[in-house]
Backbone as CSV, one residue per row, in Angstrom:
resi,resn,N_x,N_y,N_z,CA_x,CA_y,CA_z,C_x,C_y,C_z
1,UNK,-185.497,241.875,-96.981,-185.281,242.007,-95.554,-186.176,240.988,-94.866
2,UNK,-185.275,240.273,-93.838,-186.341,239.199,-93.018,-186.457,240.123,-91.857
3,UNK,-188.019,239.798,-91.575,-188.555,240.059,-90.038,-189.148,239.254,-89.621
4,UNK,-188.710,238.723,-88.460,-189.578,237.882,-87.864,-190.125,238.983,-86.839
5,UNK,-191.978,237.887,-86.521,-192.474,238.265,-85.564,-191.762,238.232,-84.017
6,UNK,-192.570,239.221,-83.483,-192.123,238.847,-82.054,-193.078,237.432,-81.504
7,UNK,-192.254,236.559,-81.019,-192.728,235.728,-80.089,-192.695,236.028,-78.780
8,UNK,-193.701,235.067,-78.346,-194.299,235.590,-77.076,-193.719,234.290,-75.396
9,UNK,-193.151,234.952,-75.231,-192.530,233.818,-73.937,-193.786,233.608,-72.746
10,UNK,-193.632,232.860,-71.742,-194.495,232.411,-70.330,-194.269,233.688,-69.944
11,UNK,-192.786,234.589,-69.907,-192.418,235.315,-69.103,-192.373,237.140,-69.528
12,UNK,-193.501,236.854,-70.793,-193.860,237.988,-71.553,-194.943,239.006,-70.569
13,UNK,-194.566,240.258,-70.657,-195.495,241.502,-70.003,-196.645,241.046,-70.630
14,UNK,-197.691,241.852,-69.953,-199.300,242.035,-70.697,-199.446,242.811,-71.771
15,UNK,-198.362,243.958,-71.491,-198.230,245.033,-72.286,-197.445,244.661,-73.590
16,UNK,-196.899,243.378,-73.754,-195.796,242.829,-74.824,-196.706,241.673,-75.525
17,UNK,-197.712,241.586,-74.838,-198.684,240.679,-75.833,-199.238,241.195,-76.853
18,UNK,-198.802,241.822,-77.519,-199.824,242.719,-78.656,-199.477,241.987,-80.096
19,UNK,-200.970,242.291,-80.993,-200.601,241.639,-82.052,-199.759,242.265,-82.888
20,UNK,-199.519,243.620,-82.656,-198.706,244.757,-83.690,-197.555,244.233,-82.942
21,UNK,-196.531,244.177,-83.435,-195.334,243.150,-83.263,-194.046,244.547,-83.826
22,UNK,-194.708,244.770,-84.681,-193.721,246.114,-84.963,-193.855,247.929,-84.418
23,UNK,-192.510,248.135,-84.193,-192.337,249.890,-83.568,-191.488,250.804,-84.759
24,UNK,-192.053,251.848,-85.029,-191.967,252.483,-86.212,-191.472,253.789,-85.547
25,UNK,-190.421,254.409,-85.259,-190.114,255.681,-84.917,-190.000,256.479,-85.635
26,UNK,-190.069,257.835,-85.444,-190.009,258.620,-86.350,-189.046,260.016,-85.921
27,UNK,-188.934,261.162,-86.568,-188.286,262.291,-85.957,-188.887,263.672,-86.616
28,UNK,-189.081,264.074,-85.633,-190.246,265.768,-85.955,-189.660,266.878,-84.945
29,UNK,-189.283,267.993,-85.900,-188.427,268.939,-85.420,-189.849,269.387,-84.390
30,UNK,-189.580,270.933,-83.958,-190.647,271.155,-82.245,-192.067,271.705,-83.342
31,UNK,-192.037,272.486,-84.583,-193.379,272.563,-84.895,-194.116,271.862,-85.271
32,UNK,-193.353,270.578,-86.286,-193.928,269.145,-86.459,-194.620,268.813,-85.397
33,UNK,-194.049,268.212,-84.330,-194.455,267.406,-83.013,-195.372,268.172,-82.578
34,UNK,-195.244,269.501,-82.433,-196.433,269.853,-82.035,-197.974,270.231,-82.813
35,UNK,-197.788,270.251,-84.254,-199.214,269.941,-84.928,-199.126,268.195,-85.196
36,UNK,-198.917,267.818,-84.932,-198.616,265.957,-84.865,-199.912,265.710,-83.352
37,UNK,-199.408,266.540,-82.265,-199.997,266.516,-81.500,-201.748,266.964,-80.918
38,UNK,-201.099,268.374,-81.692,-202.399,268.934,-81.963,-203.888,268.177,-82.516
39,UNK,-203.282,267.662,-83.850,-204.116,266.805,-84.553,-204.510,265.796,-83.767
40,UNK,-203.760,265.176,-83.252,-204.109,263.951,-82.514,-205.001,264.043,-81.412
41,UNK,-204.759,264.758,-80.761,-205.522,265.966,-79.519,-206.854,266.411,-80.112
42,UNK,-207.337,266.364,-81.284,-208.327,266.930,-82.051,-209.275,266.031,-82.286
43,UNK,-208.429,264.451,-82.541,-209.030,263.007,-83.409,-209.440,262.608,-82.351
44,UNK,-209.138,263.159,-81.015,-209.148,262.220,-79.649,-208.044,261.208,-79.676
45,UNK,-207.077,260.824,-80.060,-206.403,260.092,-80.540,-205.044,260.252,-79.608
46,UNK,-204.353,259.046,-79.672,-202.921,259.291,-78.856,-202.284,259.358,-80.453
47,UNK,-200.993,259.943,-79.910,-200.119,260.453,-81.472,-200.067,259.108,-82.478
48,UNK,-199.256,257.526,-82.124,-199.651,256.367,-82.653,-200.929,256.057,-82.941
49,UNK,-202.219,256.479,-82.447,-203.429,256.124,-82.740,-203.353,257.068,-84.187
50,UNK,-203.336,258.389,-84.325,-203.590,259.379,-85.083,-202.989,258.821,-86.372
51,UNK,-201.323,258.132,-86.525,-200.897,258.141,-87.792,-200.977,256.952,-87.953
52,UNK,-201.567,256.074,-87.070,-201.830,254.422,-87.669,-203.051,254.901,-88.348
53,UNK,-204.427,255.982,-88.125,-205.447,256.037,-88.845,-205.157,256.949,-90.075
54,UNK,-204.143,257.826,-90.105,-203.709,258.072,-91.309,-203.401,257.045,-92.112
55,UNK,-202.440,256.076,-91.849,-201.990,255.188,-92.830,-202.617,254.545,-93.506
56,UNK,-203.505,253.671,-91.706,-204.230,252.014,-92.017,-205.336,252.784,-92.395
57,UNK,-206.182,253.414,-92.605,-207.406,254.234,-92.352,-208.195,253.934,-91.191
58,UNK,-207.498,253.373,-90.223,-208.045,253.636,-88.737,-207.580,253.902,-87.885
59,UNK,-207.772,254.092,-86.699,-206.903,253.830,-85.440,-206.597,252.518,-84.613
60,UNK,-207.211,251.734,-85.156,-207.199,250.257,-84.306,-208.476,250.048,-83.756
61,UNK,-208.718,248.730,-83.224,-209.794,248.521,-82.534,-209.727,248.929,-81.901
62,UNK,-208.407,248.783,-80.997,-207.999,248.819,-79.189,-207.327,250.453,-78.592
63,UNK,-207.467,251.177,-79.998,-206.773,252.587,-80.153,-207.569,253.231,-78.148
64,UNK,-206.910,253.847,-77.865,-207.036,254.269,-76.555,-207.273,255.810,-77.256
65,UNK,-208.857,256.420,-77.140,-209.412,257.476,-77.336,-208.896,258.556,-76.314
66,UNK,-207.958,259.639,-76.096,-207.731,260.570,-74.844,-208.736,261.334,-74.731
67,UNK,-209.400,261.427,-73.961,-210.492,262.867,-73.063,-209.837,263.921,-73.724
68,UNK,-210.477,264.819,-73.825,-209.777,266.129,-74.161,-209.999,267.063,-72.998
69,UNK,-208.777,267.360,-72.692,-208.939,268.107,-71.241,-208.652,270.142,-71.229
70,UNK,-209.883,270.538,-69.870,-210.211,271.893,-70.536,-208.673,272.481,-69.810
71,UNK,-207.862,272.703,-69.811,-207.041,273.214,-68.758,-207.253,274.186,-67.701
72,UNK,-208.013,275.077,-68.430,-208.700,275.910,-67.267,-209.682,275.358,-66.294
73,UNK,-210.658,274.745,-66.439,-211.026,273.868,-65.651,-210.394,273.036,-64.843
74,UNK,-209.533,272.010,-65.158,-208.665,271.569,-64.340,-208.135,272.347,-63.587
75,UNK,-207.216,273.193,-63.712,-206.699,274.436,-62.850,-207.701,274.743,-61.485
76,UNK,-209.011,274.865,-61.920,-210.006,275.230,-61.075,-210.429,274.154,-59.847
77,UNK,-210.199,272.932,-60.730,-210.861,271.811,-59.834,-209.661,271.373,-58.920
78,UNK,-208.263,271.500,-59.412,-206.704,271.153,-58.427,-207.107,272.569,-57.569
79,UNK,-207.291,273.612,-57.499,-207.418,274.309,-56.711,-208.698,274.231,-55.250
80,UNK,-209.785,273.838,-55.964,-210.449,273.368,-55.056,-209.711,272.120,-54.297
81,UNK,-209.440,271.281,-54.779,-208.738,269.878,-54.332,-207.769,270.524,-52.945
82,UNK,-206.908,271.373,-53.338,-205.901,271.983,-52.194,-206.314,272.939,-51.252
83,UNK,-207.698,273.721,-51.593,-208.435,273.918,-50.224,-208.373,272.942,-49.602
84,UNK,-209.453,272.271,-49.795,-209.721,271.120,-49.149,-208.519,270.406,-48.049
85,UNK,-207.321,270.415,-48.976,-206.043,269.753,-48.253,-205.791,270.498,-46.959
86,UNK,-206.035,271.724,-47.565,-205.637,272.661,-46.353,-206.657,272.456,-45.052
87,UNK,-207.905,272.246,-45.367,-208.937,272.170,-44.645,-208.229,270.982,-43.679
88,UNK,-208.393,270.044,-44.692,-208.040,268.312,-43.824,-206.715,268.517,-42.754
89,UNK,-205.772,269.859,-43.337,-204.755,269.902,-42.279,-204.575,270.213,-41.417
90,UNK,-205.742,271.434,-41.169,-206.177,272.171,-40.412,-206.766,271.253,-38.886
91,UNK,-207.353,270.372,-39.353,-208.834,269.536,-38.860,-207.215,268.872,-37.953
92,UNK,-206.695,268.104,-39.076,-205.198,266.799,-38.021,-204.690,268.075,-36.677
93,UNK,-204.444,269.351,-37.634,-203.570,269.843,-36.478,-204.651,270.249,-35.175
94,UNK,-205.833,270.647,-35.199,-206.497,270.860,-34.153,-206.438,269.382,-33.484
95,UNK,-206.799,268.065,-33.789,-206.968,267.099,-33.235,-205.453,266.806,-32.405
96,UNK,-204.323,267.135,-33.439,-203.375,266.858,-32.605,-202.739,267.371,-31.627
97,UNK,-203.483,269.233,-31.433,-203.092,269.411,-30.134,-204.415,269.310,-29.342
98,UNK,-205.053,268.140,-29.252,-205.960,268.027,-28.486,-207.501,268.838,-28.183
99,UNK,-207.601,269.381,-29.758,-208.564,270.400,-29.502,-209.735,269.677,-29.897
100,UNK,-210.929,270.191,-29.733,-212.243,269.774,-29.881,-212.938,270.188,-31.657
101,UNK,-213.084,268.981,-32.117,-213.605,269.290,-33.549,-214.557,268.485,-33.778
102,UNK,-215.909,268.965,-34.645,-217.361,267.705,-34.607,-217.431,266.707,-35.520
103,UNK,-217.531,265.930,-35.487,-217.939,264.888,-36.631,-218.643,265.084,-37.746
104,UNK,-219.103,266.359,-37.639,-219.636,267.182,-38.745,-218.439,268.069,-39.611
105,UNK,-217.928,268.092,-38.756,-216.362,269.314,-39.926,-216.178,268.074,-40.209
106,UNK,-215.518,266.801,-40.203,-215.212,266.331,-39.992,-215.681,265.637,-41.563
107,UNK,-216.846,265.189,-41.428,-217.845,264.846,-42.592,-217.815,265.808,-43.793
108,UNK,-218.304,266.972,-43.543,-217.858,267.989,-44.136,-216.730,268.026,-45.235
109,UNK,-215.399,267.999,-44.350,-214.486,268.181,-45.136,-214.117,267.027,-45.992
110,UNK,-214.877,265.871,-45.438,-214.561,264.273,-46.328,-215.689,264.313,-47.713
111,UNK,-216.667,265.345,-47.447,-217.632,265.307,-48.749,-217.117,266.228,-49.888
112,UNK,-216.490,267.316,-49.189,-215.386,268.048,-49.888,-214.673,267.897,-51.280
113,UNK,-213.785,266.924,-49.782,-212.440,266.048,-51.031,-212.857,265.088,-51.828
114,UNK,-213.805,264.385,-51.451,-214.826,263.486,-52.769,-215.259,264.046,-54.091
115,UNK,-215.834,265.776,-53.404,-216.532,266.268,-54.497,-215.211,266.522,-55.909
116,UNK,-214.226,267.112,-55.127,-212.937,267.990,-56.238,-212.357,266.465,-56.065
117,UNK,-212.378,265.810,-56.163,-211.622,264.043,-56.880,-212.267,264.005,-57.634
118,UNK,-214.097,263.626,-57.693,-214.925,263.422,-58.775,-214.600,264.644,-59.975
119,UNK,-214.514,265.706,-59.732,-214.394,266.873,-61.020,-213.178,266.477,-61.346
120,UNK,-212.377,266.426,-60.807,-210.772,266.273,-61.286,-210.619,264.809,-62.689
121,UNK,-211.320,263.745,-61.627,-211.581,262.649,-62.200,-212.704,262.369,-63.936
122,UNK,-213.574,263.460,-63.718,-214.457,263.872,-64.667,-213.564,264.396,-65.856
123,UNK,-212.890,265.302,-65.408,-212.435,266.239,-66.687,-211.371,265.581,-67.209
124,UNK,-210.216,264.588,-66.409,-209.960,263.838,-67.409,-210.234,262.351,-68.117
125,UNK,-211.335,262.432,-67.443,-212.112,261.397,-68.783,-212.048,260.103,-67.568
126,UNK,-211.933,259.951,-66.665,-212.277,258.519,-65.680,-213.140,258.467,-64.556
127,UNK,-213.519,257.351,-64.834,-214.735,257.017,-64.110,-214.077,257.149,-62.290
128,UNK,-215.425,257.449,-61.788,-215.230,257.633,-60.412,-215.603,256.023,-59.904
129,UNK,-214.837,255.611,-58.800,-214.318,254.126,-58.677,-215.561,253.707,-57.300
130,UNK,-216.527,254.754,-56.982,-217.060,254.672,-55.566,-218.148,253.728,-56.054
């Protein structure tokens, strides 16, 4: 069997520059896929990271490690996040019927929504951009 590599055009994605040139699919009934996942979820690993380090005995240099995320926590921190929303809606609708609100709610509710972005942002594994 011939394979040629993929070549790389001017008009090639960033994402199509890779040196792995080959895509290997596979098919896994729902309990497969999901200890496929599991495992991978375990290695820190995306599912391709997990069975390239089965094979190759690694994951790659460039293997993209996933956060492992608590779900309950998250749950907790999107909930704080939508106070907050509610707060911020609260704040537009007083302003928009002309009512009087301080630069302190105001502040307040902007230190708020910073705080539940940063947790949100924490638990799944990315850096806060401030």
């Amino acid at each position: 069997m011939n394979e040629t590599p993929a070549r790389h055009s001017a008009k090639t994605s960033g994402s199509e520059k890779r040196q792995r040139g080959h895509i290997v699919a596979g098919r896994f009934d729902d309990a497969e896929y999901s200890l496929l996942t599991e495992k991978a979820q375990g290695a820190r690993l995306t599912r391709s990271g997990y069975i390239r380090a089965l094979v190759v005995g690694t994951p790659g240099p460039r293997a993209q490690r996933t956060p492992p995320i608590n779900a309950e926590v998250l749950a907790k921190a999107t909930a704080a996040l939508n106070k907050v929303g509610s707060n911020l809606n609260q704040i537009a609708h007083v302003l928009n019927a002309s009512g009087t609100i301080t630069a302190q709610e105001c502040f307040a509710a902007l230190a708020e929504t910073r705080a539940a972005v940063a947790r949100i942002l924490e638990i799944v594994g990315r850096k806060n951009r401030t």
